[in-house]
Each structure stands twice: as C-alpha cells, then as structure tokens.
C-alpha positions in Angstrom: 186.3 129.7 143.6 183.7 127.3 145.2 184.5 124.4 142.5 187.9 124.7 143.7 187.3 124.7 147.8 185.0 121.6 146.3 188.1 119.7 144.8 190.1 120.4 147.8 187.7 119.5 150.3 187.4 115.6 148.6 191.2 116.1 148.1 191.8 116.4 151.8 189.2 115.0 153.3 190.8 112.8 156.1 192.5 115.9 157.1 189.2 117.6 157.8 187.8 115.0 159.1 191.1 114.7 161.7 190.4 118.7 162.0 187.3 118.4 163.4 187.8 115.7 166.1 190.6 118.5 167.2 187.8 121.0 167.5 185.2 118.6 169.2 188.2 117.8 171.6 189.9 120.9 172.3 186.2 122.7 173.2 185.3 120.0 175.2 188.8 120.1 177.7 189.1 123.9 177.0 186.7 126.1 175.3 183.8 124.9 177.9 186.3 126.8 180.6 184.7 130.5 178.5 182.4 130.8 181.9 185.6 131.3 184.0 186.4 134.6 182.0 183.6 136.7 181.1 182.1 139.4 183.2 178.7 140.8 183.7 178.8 144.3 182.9 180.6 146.2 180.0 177.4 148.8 179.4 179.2 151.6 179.4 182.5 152.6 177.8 185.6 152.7 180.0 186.6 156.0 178.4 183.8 157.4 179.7 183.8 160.7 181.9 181.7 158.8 184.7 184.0 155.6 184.3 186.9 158.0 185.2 184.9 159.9 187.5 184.6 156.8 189.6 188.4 155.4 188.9 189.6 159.1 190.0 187.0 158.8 193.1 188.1 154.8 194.2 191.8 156.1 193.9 191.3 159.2 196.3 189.0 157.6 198.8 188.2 153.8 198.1 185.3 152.1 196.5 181.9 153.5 197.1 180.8 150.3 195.6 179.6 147.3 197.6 181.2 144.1 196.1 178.6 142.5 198.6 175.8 143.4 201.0 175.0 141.1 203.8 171.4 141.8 205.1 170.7 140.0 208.5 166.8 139.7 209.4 165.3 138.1 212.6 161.2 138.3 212.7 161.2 138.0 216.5 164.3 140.0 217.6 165.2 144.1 216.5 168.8 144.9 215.9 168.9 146.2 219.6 168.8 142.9 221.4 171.6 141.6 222.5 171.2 138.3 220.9 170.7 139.9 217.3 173.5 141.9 218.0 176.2 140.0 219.1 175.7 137.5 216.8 175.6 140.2 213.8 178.8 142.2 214.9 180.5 138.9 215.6 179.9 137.9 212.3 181.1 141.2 210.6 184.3 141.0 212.5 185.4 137.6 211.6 184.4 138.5 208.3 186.5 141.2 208.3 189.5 139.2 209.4 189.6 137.4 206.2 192.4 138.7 203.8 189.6 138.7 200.6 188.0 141.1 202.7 189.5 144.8 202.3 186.5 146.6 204.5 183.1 146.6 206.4 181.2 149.1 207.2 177.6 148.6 209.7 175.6 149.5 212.3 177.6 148.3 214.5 181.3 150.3 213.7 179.1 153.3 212.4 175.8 153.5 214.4 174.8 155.0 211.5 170.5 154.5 211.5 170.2 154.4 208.3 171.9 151.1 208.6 168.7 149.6 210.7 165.1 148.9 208.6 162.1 151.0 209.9 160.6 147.9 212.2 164.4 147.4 213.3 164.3 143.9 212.9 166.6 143.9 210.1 170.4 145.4 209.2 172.5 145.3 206.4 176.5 145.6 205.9 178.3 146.5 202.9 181.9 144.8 202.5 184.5 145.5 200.1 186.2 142.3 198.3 189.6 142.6 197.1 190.5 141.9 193.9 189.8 144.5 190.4 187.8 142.9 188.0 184.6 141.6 187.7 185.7 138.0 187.8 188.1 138.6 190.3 185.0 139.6 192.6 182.9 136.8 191.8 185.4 134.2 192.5 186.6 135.9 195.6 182.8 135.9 196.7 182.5 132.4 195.9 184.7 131.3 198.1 184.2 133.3 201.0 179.8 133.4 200.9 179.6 130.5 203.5 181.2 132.5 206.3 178.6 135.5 205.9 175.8 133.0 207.8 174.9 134.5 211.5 174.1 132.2 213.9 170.4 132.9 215.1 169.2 135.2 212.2 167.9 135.4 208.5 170.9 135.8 206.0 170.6 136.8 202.5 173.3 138.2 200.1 173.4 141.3 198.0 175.7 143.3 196.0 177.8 143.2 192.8 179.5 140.2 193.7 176.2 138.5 194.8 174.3 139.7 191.3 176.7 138.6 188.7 177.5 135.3 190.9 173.6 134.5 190.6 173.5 135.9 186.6 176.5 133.5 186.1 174.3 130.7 187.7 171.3 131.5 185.6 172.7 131.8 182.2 174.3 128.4 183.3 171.0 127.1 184.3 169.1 128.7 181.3 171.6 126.4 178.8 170.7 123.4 180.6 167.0 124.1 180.0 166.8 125.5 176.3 169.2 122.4 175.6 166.7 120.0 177.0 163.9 121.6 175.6 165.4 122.0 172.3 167.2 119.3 171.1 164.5 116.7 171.1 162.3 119.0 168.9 165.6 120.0 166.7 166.2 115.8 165.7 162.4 115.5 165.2 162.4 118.1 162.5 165.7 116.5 161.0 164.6 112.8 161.0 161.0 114.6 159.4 162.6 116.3 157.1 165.4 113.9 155.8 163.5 110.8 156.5 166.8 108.7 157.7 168.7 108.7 160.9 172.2 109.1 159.5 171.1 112.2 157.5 169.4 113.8 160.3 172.6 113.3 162.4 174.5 115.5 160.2 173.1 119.0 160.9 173.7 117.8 164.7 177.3 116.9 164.1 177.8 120.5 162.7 175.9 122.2 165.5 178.3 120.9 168.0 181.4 121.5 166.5 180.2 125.3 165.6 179.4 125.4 169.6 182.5 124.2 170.7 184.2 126.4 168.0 182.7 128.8 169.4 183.3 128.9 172.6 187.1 127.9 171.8 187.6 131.1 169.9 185.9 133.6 171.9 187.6 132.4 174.9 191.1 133.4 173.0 189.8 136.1 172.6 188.8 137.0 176.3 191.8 136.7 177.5 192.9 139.9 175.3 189.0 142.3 175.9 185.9 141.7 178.0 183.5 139.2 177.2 180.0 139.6 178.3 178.6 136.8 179.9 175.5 136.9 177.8 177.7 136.0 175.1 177.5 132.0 176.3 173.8 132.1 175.7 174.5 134.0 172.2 177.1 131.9 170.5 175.3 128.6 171.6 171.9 129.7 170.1 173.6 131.2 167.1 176.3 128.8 166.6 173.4 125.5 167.1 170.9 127.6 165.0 173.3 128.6 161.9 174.6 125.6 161.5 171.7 123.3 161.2 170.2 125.7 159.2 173.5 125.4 157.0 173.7 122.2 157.2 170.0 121.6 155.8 170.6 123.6 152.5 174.2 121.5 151.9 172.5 118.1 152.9 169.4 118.6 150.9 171.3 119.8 148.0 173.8 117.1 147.5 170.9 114.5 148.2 169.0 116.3 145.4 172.3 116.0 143.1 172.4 112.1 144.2 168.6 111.9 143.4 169.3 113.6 140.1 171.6 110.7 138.8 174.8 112.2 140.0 178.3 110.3 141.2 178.9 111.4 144.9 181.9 113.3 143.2 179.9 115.8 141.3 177.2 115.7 144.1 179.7 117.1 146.2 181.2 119.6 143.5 178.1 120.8 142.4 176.7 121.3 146.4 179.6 123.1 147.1 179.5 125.6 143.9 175.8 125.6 144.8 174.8 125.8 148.6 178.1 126.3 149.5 178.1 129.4 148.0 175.3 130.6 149.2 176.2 129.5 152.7 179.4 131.4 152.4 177.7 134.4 151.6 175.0 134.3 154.3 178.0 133.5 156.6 180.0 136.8 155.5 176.9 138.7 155.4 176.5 137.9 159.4 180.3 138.2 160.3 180.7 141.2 158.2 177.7 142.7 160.2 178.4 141.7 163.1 181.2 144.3 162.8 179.5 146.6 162.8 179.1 146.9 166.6 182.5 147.4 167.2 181.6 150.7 166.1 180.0 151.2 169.1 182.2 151.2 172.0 180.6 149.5 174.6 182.3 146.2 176.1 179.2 144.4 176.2 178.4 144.7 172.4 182.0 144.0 171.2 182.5 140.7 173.7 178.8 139.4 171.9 180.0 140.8 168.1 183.3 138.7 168.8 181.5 135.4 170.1 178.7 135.6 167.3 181.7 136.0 164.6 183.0 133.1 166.0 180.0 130.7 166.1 178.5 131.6 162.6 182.8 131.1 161.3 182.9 128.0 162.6 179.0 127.2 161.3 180.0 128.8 158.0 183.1 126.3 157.6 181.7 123.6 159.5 179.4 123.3 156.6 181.2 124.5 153.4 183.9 122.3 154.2 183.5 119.5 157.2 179.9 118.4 156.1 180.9 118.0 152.0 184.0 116.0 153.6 182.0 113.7 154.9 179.0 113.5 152.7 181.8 112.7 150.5 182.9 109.5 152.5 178.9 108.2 153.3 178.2 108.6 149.5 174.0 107.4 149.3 174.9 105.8 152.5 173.5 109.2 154.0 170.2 107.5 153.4 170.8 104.9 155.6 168.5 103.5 158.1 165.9 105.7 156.5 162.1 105.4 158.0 159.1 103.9 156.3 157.7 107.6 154.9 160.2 108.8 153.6 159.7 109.7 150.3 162.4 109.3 147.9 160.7 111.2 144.9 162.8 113.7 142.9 162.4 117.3 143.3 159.8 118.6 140.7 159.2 122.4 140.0 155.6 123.0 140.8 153.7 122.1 144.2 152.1 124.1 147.0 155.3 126.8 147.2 155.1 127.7 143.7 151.5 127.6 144.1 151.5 130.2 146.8 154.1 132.0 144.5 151.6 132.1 141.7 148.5 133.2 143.5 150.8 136.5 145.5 152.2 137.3 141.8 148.7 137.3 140.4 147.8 140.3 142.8 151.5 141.9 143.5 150.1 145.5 144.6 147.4 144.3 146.9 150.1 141.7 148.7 152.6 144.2 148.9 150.3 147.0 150.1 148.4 144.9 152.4 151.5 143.4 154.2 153.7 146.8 154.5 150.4 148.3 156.0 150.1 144.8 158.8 154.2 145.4 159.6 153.9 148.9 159.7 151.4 148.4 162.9 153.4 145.8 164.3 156.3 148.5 164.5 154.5 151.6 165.7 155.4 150.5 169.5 158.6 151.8 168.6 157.8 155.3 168.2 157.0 155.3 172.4 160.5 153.3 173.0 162.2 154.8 176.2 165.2 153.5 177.0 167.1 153.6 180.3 169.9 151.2 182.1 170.1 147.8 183.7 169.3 146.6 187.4 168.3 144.0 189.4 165.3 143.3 187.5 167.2 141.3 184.9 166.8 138.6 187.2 164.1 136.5 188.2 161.9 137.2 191.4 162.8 135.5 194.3 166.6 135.4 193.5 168.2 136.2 196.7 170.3 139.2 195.4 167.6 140.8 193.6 165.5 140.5 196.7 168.1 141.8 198.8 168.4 144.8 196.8 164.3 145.4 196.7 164.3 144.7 200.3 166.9 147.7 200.8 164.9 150.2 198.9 161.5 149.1 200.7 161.7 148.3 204.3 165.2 150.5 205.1 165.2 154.5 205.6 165.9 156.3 202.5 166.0 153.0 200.8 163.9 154.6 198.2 166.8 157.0 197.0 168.9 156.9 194.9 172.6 158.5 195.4 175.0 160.0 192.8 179.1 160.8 194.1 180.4 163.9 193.1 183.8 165.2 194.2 185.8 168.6 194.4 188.9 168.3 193.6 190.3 171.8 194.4 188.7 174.8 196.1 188.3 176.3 199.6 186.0 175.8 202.4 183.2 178.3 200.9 183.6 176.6 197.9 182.3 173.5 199.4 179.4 175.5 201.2 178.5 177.0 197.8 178.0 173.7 196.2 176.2 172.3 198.7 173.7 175.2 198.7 173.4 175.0 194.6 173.3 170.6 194.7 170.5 171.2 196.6 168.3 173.4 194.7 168.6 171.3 191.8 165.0 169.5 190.7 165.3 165.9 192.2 168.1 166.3 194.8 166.9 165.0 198.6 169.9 165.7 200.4 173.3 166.7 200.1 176.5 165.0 202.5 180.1 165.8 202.7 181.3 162.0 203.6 185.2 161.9 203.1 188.0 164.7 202.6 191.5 165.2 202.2 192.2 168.4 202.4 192.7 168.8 198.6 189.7 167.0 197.4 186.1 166.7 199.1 183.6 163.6 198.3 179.4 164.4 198.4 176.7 161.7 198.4 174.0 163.8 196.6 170.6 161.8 197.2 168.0 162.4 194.5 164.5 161.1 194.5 163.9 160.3 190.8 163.9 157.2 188.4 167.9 156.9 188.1 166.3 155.8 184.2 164.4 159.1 183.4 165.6 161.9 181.3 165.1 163.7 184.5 167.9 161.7 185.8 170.1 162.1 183.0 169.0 165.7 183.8 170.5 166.3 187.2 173.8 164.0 186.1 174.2 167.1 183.3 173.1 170.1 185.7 175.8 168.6 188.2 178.9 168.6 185.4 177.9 171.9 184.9 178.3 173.3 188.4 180.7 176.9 188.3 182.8 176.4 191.2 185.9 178.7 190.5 189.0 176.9 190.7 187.2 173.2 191.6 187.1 170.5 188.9 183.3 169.0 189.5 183.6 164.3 189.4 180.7 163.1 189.0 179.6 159.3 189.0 176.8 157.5 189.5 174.0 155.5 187.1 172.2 158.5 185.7 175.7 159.9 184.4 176.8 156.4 183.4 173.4 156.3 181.2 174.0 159.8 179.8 177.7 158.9 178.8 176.1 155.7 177.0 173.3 157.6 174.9 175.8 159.8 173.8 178.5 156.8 172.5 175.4 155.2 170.8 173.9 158.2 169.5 177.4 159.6 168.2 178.5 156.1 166.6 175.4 155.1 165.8 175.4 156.5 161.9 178.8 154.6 161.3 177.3 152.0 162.6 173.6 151.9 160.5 176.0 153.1 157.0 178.5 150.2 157.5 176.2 147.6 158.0 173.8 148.6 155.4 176.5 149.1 153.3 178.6 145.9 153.2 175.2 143.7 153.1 174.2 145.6 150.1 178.3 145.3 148.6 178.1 141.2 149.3 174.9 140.8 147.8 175.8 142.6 144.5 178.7 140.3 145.0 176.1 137.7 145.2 173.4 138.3 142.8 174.5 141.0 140.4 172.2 143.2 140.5 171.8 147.0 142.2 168.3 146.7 142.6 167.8 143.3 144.5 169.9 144.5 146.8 168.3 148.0 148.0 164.9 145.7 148.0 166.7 143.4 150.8 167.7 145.6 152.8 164.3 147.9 153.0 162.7 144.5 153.7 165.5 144.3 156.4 164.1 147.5 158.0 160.7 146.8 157.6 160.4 143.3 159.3 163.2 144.4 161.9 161.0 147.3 162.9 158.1 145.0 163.1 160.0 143.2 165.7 161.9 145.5 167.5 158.0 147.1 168.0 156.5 144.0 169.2 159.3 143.8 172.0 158.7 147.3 172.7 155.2 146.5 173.2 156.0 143.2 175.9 159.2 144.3 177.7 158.4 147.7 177.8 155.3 148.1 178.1 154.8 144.7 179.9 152.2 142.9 178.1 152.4 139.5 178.5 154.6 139.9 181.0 152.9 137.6 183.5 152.4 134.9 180.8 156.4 135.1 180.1 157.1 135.6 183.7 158.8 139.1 184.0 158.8 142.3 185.5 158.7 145.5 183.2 161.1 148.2 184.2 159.5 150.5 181.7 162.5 151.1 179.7 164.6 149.0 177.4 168.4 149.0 177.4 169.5 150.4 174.4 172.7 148.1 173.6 170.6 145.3 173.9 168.2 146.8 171.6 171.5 147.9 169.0 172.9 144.1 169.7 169.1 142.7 168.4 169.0 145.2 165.6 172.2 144.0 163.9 171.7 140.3 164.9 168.4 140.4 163.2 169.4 142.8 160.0 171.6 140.5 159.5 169.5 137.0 159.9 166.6 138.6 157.8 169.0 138.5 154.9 169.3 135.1 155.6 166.2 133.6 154.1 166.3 136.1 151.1 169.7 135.1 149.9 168.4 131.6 150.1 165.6 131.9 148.4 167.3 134.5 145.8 170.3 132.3 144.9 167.9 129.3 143.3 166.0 132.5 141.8 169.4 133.7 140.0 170.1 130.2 139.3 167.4 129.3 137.4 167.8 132.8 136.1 171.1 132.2 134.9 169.7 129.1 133.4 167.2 130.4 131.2 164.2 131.2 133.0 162.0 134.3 132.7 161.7 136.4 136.0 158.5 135.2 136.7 159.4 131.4 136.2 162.6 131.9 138.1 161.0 132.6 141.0 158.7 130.2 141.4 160.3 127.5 140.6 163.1 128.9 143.3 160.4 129.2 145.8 159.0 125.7 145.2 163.2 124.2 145.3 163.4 125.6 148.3 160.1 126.1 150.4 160.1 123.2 152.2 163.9 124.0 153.1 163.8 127.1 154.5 160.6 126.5 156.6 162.7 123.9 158.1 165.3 125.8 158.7 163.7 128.4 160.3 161.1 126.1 162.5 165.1 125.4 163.7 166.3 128.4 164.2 162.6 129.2 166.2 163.0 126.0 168.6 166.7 127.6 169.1 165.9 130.9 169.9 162.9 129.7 171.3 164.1 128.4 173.9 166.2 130.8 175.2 162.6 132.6 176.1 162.8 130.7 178.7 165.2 132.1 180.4 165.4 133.9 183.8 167.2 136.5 182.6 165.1 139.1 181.2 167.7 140.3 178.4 168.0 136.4 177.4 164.2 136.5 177.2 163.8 139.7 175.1 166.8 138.1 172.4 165.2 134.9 172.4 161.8 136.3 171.8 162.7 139.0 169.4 164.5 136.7 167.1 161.8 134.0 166.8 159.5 136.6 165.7 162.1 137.9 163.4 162.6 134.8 161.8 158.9 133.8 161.6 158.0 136.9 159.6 161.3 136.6 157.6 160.3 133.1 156.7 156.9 133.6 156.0 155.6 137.4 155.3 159.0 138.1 153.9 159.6 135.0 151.7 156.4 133.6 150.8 154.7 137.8 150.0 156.6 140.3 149.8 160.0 138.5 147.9 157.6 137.6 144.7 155.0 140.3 144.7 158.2 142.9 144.5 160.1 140.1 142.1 156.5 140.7 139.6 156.4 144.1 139.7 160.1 144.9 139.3 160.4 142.3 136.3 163.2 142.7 134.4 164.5 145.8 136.5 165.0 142.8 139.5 168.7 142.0 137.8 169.4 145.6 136.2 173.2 146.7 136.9 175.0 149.9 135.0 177.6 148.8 132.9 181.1 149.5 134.7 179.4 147.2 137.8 178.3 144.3 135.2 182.1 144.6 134.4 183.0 144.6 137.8 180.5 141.5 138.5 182.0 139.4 135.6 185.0 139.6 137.3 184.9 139.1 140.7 181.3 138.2 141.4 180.3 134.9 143.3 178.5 133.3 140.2 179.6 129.8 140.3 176.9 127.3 140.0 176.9 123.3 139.2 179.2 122.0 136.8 175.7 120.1 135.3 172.5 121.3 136.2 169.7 119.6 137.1 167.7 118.4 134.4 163.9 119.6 134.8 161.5 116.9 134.1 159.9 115.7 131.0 156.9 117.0 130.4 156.7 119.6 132.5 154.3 122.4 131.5 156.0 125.9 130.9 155.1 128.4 133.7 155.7 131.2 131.4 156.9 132.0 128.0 159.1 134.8 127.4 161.6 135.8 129.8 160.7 139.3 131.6 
C-alpha cells in the first residue's frame, strides 16, 4: 500500500506539485474569507427544550434578547438633566429610525427606573438588530456601531452583537500574535535541527498549505452547519503544529536513507513505506477521533471536530504525498546552503536516548510506580471539577463589552440578578395567579413579573438571585419545568435551563462518545503494530497523562492559580464542551509520540531484534526527532496562551502540558519500563487476529533496510 502511494507520488510528481500551488492560491483568495462565516456560540443543542423554549417565546412576543446594549454615562450630569437627556433620547430615536434596527426600549419610552444606575448618572438601552443568525447580527452591528455615540456623554457598547463582534476581533488579533511569536522560534528549531536552510524550509512549506487547506475546507463546510469561531484558532495551531511535526519524521527519514547510501528513488520509496506510514496512521488516529465529537451534539464541538479533520487531512497528505514529491525533485540538494555545525554523521544506534532507555529498563517497577504515583497527583484536581456555562468573562478585562455587561450588574438596580422567561401557554386568569404565588416560593427566585400577554399565552421574567452556574441554578430551571398548572404548558428559557439541557446531551452521549474513540484508536493501532497488548498499554497511558492535564487546568482555570501571572479571571467553573473538545484533542495527540516511537520499535522488531534491543535502538533513532517535534508543537500551542480569550488560553495551555509529558514522562519512562516488563507479551495476538493482521495490517517497511554499523556491540542476545 505505502510502496505503491511511493511510486505514484514520483510518478506524478509535477501534478502534486501543480496541486499544491492550487491549494496555496485558492486559501489565500478564498479560504482566508472562513472569519466571515462562523459564529460565536453553538454551546447548546438547537433541539434542545430551552432552544425551543426561546424560538416558541421570540415567535409569540419578540426577542427578549438584546443584540446590543448602549450604556450612556456622564460623571458630571444624572440622567435627569436636560442636557443628558436630550442628547440620550435623541440618540435612541435616530437610532431607531434605522431599518437594521427592529426595536429600542429605555428610560426614556418606558420610564422604567430600573433603566437608571443607583447615582443616576448613567442609563442603558437595549435595541433589537434585525437579521437571524449570529453573523447576521454582527455584521448588522458593524455597520451601524458609529451612530450609537451621544453627543456630550460616555458611550460604551454591550450585548450579543457587541460580545461576539469583540471575540471575532480578538481571535483575529490573538493569530497575529501567536504567529509572530511563534514562527521565529519554529525556523530556529528547523535550521537546529536539519542544519541547512532549504531543509528547514520544508516543514514550513507544509505548515502553510495544511493552514490554508484548512481553512479552505472548513469554510465548505460552513456554509452547510455552524462553525465556531474558535475553530480559526484551532485549525491554525493544529494544522501548523501537525504538519511540521509530520514533516520532521518524513524529512529526517529520507535524509537518513540518503545518508545511508541510498538513490533519491529508494530514499523516497523507503520514507514513504516508512514515515509515511506512520504519519498516515497518526493522521487517521486524529481524524478518526476527532469523530467522535460528533457524538455529541453541540454546534460548537462539531464546527471544531470538522475544522481539526481538515487541518491534520491536509497535514496528513501534505506530507505523505506533497513533501516526498518534492524531496524527490531537490534529491541531496535538500542539504543545500547547510550551516557550519551541521553535522553530517550517520545515524548510529546507541547515544544518550538509548542510554536513558537502558538506565529506565534496568529499574522498570520503580519508574513505572514512581511516575503513575507523580501523574496521579497532577490529576486529582479533577475530582473537585465544577462545571458551568460561558459569559463575559471569556474576554479580557477592559474590553468594552465585557465592561459594559459588569457595569450593568454593579452600579444599576437589580443589576445583580439574574432573570429566567417562562411562559404559559394556555390557562385562565387564576392560573396565572397560581404560578406566580408557587415561582415565588421557589429557593432563589427574587421576583416574579407578568411582562407581555396575548390572551392565549402569558410571558414571566422570574428573577433569581443565584449563580446562573450552580447546581442550584440548574435547580430552579428543573423545579420551574415541573410546575402543575392544569391545562398550561410551562416554557421555560434562560442560561440555567440552557446549562441543564447541555449536561444532559453530554452526559447521555458521552459513553458513545469515550467507547468510539477508545475503540477505533485501539482498532488502528492493531492495524498498526499487530499486537492486542500494545494497544490497551496506549490507551491507559492516554488516560493517565490526559488526566494529568485535564487536572492541572482544573487547578489554574478553575481554581485560578496563576491566574494573575496568565492574566485571567476565574469564573469558578469550567465549560464542559471545552473540557470534552481538549479531552479528545489530546487522547488523540498523546498517541502521537507513541506510535512514533513504536513504529521504529516494530521495525527493528520485525528485523530481528529482541524486545529489549528493539526498543532502544527505536528510542535512540528517534529521540532527538520527537523532542523536536514536540518543542514544535509546544511553541504552537504555546502561543495561543497568549490569548485574550480565556478558552484559547486554557487549549493552548492544556495541550503544551499534554505534549510535554507525552514527550517526556510518556516516551522517555513509562513506554520502556512497560516495553521490559511485558517482554515478549508486548507483540502477543490470538491467532484468528494474526490472520487477520497478515492480511490487512499496515506492515510495510523499506524495500532495504538500513544497514547497522560495523562493529557495533550487541545490546542484547536473545530475543525476548
């Protein structure tokens, strides 16, 4: 299979290389555009009995959202002078004249107080946009924002429209910044670790076709589902991070077959059969799982699933096919306009990895013992995880919506509740009486209000004075559903119902989920490797650095440790599809560096070596390549912990840690010291699935292996 997408690829290699001009081009004119159709939300699933709550609410009396909230301040005039107020309500109605606008509702049409802060030097409006969806919104707002400024007073902007508007601008701003920060750093490690200028371009080359890809693909595919916005940041960290890291394994390969004696021919066959292979089925391994959020059905999750699929495809292909292609045309000319210190020495088979290899096999049961114990604290944060929803606290401090929104809840009346819309649709005049008596005795309600009717259907603002986060929350949402009112259907929407609706799609789908994604990694690497055992050890190893993670994020964005130093606010909780979204992304990047490491291991297995030998000489082939690779993929991810947006921050943080202990505790202890003490039993299959692997299994390796070298000591005699 691989030797044959080898001959094809020198076959056609024009063609590919014609191919991937088309991609650089048409992602550059087209796929760039993906900003212009993605949306902020998608956290909870339109099927949703609160999603239909508020469609079947908006339909029978309007919005109850505000697409934006003006907030006019003065700090030497109150609402009540004359001055403050005409030049407020004169704003407001030529604001209302515009055909975006569909409503605006004040102070000043409504004399509603509650409208007018406690000093009564400040108001807010609320105003309705026209247009459905999220995108809709923000470009209406965009192009209407200038005419909300009142001559004479403070304006600031708040709202839906307002928020994802200013998210839009951040993530924007965010790729600016973790591009600047990290591609200097990313060539530095490529010119250290190939030593020549044209080799270290490749990986680059690579990068920006899979990002382009990318963004080319999943912008097809927005124009069919929701894509989150966050999915930009995503597919441009995964897509830049996979394929270097790719790229590295298929570059240092064929310059280890050139090194070796080889014509650029069988360099390039034997890379392909080789690293290809192993790049295809690290790339399957992180499409395949990536599937598994689909499972879940929450917009946000699939739009992000879709656009990682995308960028490690186009990674995957971008090296299995486009790199060989051209490696292929430069021949040894990839060693062109090499530096001084590079050294040109042949790969040898013992060195400091296989050193580090010998000294962990020496003492398997005290390395494997003394790391599990070390992970195991890292993850006990995770036993106190509380989760809860998303609000304006994603954003930085000091971003004008965000402060809008705090400045409502401190310095207005009521500001500091929070309301939930429940309608009755059906019933009689008591019945309304009844529920308002029975609303208000519920734990957490302030206040109950009648605000629109019909005549068939009534609409209540219930405020509550509780986290709209806590289980208490999710409490009252429940105790409201449940209200007896003979003959009335009981509506209700709001966050805490949203949030109850979403913990119960996660925790219903969530099994399917875990079992599909465990599943297919453990099917692809017995695909891979050939062996029932190696493939349960994976995936345990999987959980156990995952939950190491996952519990050191628990401990920062929770908790809010280092929240200062990493510039912050802690909400308390942690959005639980963000924490699913980082769970699969990382399950399935912490099989990364294993199937790395463990396709030299069943190479030089397959070649003769004893298990012990097999794996060091596998660790010391490869060491140096997949610390490189992941001091990539850390600059990549790293950077995105730079971002203003909290959930950006959490991603980019979680995964560097991910990768570090994948690359280090994972590869360099616990793969050998569980190699040692499994032996033999590492590659043990029952007979019908050795069959089964003769057959189908994705065994090929080079056409002429790499001699070792003369005189080489023997690690270890027999083969166990």
């Amino acid at each position: 299979m691989f030797a044959a997408l080898g001959k094809t690829v020198i076959k056609v290699r024009w063609l590919i290389v014609a191919m991937t001009v088309a991609i650089y081009a048409v992602g550059a004119a087209w796929g760039t555009g993906l900003f212009d159709d993605v949306s902020d939300g998608g956290f909870v699933n339109p099927d949703a009995p609160s999603v239909v709550a508020t469609e079947r609410i908006t339909e029978t009396f309007g919005s109850q959202d505000a697409d934006v909230i003006v907030l006019y301040s003065s700090p030497d005039l109150t609402v009540e002078d004359p001055q403050f107020a005409v030049s407020a309500s004169e704003q407001l109605d030529l604001i209302a004249a515009l055909p975006e606008v569909s409503s605006v509702t004040s102070y000043f049409n409504t004399g509603a107080e509650a409208f007018v802060s406690t000093e009564g030097n400040a108001t807010f409006a609320t105003i309705g946009l026209s247009g459905g969806s999220e995108n809709e919104l923000a470009a209406t707002f965009d192009s209407i924002k200038h005419h909300f400024a009142a001559d004479g007073l403070d304006t600031a902007l708040g709202g839906g429209a307002a928020i994802f508007h200013d998210i839009n601008t951040q993530v924007q701003d965010d790729l600016i910044t973790a591009e600047l920060f990290s591609l200097p750093l990313l060539l530095l490690i490529m010119v250290l670790v190939f030593g020549a200028l044209v080799a270290a371009s490749m990986p680059l080359m690579i990068a920006g076709m899979a990002i382009l890809g990318g963004f080319t693909v999943t912008r097809i595919i927005a124009q069919f589902t929701d894509v989150s916005i966050f999915a930009v940041n995503v597919i441009t960290i995964i897509g830049l991070g996979m394929s270097i890291d790719y790229s590295l394994f298929v570059l240092k390969r064929f310059r280890e077959e050139l090194a070796a004696g080889r014509d650029k021919r069988t360099a390039v066959l034997n890379t392909v059969a080789t690293a290809g292979r192993t790049v295809g089925v690290s790339g399957l391994i992180i499409i395949l799982s990536m599937v598994g959020l689909l499972f879940v059905p929450l917009p946000f999750l699939h739009g992000i699933a879709y656009g990682v699929m995308a960028a490690v495809g186009v990674a995957m292909l971008g090296a299995m096919v486009v790199l060989p292609a051209v490696l292929y045309l430069l021949g040894h000319r990839v060693d062109k306009l090499a530096f001084p210190w590079t050294n040109k020495k042949r790969a040898t088979d013992t060195g400091f990895w296989s050193r580090v290899g010998d000294v962990v096999m020496r003492r398997p049961v005290f390395v494997l013992v003394g790391v599990t114990a070390l992970l195991a604290l890292m993850a006990s944060p995770v036993l106190s995880a509380a989760f809860g929803g998303v609000d304006e606290r994603v954003l930085p401090a000091g971003t004008e919506s965000r402060t809008v929104t705090e400045t409502l809840a401190s310095d207005f009346p009521g500001g500091h509740l929070n309301q939930m819309s429940v309608m009755l649709d059906g019933g009689t005049e008591n019945i309304l009486d009844q529920a308002v008596h029975e609303i208000s005795l519920l734990r957490g309600v302030h206040s109950v209000q009648p605000v629109n009717g019909n005549g068939e259907a009534t609409l209540l603002q219930v405020s509550y004075d509780l986290d709209p986060f806590s289980a208490q929350a999710r409490d009252l949402a429940s105790d409201l559903r449940e209200l007896d009112l003979a003959g009335t259907e009981v509506i209700v929407a709001g966050g805490p119902a949203e949030l109850t609706d979403t913990f119960e799609d996660i925790l219903d789908n969530l099994p399917y989920m875990a079992a599909y994604v465990v599943g297919i990694t453990m099917l692809l690497l017995f695909f891979a490797f050939g062996s029932i055992i190696l493939p349960i050890k994976a995936v345990l190893m999987n959980f156990i650095s995952l939950a190491a993670a996952i519990g050191v994020v628990v401990w920062i964005f929770q908790d809010g440790n280092l929240s200062t130093m990493l510039g912050f606010d802690a909400s308390g909780y942690l959005e639980p599809s963000n924490i699913i979204l980082m769970a699969v992304i990382l399950f399935a990047l912490s099989t990364d560096y294993e199937v790395f490491l463990l396709s030299r291991v069943r190479e030089e297995w397959d070649n003769g070596a004893d298990n012990r030998t097999a794996v060091l000489r596998a660790m010391q082939r490869t060491g140096g390549i997949i610390t490189a690779a992941a001091a990539v993929l850390i600059v990549v991810v790293g950077a995105i912990t730079f971002s203003g947006v909290v959930f950006m921050k959490m991603l980019g943080l979680g995964m560097a840690l991910a990768i570090f202990l994948d690359a280090t505790v994972v590869r360099m202890l616990l793969v050998p010291s569980t190699m040692r003490l499994l032996g033999r039993a590492n590659w043990w299959v029952p007979g019908p699935l050795a069959k089964l692997y003769a057959k189908y299994g994705l065994k090929e390796g080079p056409d002429a292996p790499i001699p070792s070298q003369e005189g080489k000591p023997e690690l270890v005699s027999s083969r166990r």
